[in-house]
Every structure is written in C-alpha cells, then in structure tokens.
N, C-alpha and C positions, 0 to 999 in steps of 0.2 A: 511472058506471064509473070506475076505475082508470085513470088517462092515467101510460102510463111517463115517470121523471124519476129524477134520482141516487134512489139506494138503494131501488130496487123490484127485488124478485126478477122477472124476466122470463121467461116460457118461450114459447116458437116453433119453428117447423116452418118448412123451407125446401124450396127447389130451387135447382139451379147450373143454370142453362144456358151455353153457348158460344151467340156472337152469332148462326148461323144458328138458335137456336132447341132444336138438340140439348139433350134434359136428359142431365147427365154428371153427377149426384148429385142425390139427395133425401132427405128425412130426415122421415118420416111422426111420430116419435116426438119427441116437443118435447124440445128440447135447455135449456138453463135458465142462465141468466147474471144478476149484478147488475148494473144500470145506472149509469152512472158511474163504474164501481171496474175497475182492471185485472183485464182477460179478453181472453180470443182471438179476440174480432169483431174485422171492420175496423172501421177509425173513422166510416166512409161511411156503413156498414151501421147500427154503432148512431148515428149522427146521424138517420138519416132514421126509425129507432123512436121518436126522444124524441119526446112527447107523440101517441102513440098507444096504443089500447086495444085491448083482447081484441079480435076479430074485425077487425082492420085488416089489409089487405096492404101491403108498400112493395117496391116493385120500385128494385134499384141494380143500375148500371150502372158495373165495374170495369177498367179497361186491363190490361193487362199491368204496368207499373208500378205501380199501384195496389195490383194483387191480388201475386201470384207472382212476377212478373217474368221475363225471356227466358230459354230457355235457353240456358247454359253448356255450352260446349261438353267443358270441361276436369272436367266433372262425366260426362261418356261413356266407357265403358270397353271396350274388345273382350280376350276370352281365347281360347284354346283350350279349347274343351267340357271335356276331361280334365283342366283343373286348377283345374276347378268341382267342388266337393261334389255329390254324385249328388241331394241334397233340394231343390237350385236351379236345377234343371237344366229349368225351366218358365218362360214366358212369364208374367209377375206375381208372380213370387215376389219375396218380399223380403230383404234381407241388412242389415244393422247394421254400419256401416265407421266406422272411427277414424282420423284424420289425426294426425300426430307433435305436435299440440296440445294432443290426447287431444279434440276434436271430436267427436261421432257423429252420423251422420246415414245416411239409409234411403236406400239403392238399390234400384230395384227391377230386374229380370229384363226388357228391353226387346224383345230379338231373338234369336230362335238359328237360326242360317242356315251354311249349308257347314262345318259343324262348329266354329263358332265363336261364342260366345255375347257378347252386348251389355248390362252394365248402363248404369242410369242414374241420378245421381242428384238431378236436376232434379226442379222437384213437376212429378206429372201433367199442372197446367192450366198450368205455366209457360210464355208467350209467350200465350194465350189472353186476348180480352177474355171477362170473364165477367159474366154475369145473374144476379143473386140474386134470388129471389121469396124474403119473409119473409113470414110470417104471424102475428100472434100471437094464441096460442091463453090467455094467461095473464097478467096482474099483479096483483100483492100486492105488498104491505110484504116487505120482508128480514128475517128473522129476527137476530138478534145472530151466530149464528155462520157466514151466510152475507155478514151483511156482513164479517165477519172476511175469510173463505175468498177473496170477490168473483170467481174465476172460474169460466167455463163451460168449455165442449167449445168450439173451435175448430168453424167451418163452411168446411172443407178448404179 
C-alpha cells in the first residue's frame, strides 16, 4: 500500500470533537489535500498522516493556540434588532464585514435577546481544545495539476 509522504494526493474523512468528547463536526465525504505542498490542515494534523495509509486513523490533540485560538472580545458586536436587515435576524446566520483595510471576515448571528441582536466574529471552536479523528480513506500519486493546485478544503 501507498504510505503518504510529499506529493501524494491524500483524501480523508474526519471528526472535530471538544475535549469532553462532544462531536461539533464531521465530514463523512473525504475531503482531498496534497501532502507536503501548502493547504489548509494544521501542521499537527498533517505530521501525524505522514507515513500512513489508506485505512489508518490518527487522532490529534489541538489547544486553543494551536487550533483557533481565544476569543476576542472586540470581535463581539451588540445592535439594536431594527438596524439588522430582516434576512439576519436569526441565530447562525452569517454576515460578510469589511474593516477600513478592506479585511473581510464572517460574523455569524450569536444571540438575539431583549430586542437586541449579538454578532460575532470569532471562529466557532475559538478558546476550545479540539480532537481531530482522521481517517484516511485514500493515497495516490498527485497528478501534475494537483501538484500545481497543492490545496485542500480546510478541516474548520
């Protein structure tokens, strides 16, 4: 079998957990990255793939610094409901914000409580230590234009 190492096309299936065990994502459908070449795993994550094959699991173990990191408090926003668009006006919705740097970055819909609505635009898992179960369901050789491409889909 195929043990991953630089420039194998990879594909894998995961779960997130938070450390009591809680799953807070998974992803049944193998996600596909090349090894070695910049992509959006952590570093942890693909270290602990290299020199594994199709049917391996590796479980890592991410801090808060590691993964997301705490959250930011000056990333929290409170409004008045009425000077929300009527299509945000839900718990998980998400908004697209630009800072005078021209930045963007996703808030999403946190809280709406006494007629006042709370985004936020910390990630989700921000302050969480997080569990990754990987699994890999795939390796091959890289084709010429995925070694070009070299990334995956991020694993949130």
């Amino acid at each position: 079998m195929t043990r991953i190492s630089r420039g194998k096309h990879v594909s894998i299936t995961y779960q997130i957990l938070d450390e009591e065990g809680n799953l807070l994502e998974h992803n049944d459908f193998p996600v596909s990255y090349v090894h070695g070449l910049p992509n959006d795993l952590f570093e942890q994550i693909e270290a602990a793939l290299e020199g594994r094959q199709a049917g391996d699991t590796v479980e890592v173990v991410l801090s808060p610094e590691e993964a997301f990191g705490y959250p930011d408090p000056n990333l929290r926003f409170t409004d008045v409901l009425e000077n929300v668009p009527p299509e945000v006006r839900y718990v998980g919705a998400e908004v697209q914000m630009q800072n005078e740097r021209g930045e963007v970055r996703v808030f999403r819909v946190a809280e709406i409580r006494d007629g006042k609505l709370t985004i936020d635009g910390n990630h989700p898992f921000a302050g969480k230590t997080l569990v990754y179960r990987v699994r890999v369901e795939q390796v091959r050789d890289a084709t010429e234009a995925e070694l070009k491409d070299g990334a995956g889909r991020p694993l949130h």
